[in-house]
Each structure stands twice: as C-alpha cells, then as structure tokens.
C-alpha positions as a Markdown table, in Angstrom:
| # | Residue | x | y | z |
|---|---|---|---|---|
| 1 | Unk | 216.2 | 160.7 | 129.2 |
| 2 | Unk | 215.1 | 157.6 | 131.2 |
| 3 | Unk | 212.3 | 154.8 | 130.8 |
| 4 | Unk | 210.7 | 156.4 | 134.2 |
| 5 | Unk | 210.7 | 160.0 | 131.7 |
| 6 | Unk | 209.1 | 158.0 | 128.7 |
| 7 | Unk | 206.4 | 156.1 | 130.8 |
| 8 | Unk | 205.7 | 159.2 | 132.7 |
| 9 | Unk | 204.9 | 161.7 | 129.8 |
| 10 | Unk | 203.6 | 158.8 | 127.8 |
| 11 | Unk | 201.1 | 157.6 | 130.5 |
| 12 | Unk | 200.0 | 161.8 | 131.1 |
| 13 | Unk | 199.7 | 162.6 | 128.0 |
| 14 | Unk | 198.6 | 159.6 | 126.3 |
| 15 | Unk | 200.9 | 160.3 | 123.6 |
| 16 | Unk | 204.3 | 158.4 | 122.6 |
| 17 | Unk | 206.4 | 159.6 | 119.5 |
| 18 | Unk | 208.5 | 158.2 | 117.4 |
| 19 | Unk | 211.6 | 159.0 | 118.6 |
| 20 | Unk | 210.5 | 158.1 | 122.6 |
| 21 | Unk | 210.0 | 155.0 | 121.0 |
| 22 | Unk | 213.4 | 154.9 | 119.1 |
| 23 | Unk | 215.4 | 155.5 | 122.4 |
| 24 | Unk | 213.4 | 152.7 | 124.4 |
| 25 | Unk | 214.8 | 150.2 | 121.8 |
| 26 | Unk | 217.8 | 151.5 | 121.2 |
| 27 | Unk | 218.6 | 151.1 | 125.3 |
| 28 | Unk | 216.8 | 148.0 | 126.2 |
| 29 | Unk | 219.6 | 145.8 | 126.4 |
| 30 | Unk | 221.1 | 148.1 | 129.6 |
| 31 | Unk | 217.7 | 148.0 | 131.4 |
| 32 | Unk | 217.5 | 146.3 | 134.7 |
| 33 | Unk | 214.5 | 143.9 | 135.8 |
| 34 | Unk | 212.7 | 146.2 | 136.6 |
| 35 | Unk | 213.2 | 149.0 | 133.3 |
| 36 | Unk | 211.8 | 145.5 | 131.5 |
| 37 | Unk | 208.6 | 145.3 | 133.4 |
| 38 | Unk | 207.9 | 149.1 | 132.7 |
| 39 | Unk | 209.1 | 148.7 | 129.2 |
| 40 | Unk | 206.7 | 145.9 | 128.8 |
| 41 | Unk | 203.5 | 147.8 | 130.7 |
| 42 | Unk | 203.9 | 150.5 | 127.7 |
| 43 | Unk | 204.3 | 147.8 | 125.1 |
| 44 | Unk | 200.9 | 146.4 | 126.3 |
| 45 | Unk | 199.2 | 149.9 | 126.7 |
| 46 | Unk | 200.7 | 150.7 | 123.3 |
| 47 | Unk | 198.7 | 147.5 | 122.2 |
| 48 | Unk | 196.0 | 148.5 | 123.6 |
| 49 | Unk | 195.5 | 151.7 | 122.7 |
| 50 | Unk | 195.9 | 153.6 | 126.0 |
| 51 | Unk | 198.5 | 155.2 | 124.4 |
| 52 | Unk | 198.8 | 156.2 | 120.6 |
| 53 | Unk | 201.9 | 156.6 | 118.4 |
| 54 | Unk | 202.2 | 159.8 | 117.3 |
| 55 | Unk | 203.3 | 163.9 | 118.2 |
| 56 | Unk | 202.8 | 165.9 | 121.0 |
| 57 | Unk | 200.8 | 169.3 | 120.4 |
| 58 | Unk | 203.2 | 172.3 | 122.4 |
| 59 | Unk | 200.8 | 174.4 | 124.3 |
C-alpha cells in the first residue's frame, strides 16, 4: 500500500477506514515532502467532511 493508494480510493470513494488510517500514521515518519502535503490534503478533507471515517460497502 502507498499514500498515492489511500488518497486515491479515499478521494473516489469518499470513504477512509480505520485501518487506511492506521497505516498513514504508522508510516509518516518515512514520507517525503511531498507524501506530507498529500497526507495533509486528506487530513483537511477528513476535517471537512469530504471524506468520512468509516467502511467500504463490496459491491
């Protein structure tokens, strides 16, 4: 998994979960400049409430 994975399905589905969440923390000390900046975008859409904390529905 990488932070462009997590953004990605968190931005098209609107949807983060738990454990999405769980691996962006437990890696942000290796993340470059620009990792941070993304990291921070979904922090702030989190915030927001572009994107919700919660589980994905399989279709």
């Amino acid at each position: 998994m990488t932070l462009g994975q997590v953004f990605l399905k968190a931005m098209s589905t609107g949807v983060i979960t738990n454990g999405e969440i769980a691996w962006v923390t437990c890696h942000q000390n290796g993340f470059n400049r620009t990792e941070e900046a993304v990291a921070q975008r979904l922090g702030r859409l989190i915030d927001e409430g572009t994107i919700q904390l919660g589980c994905r529905m399989k279709r």
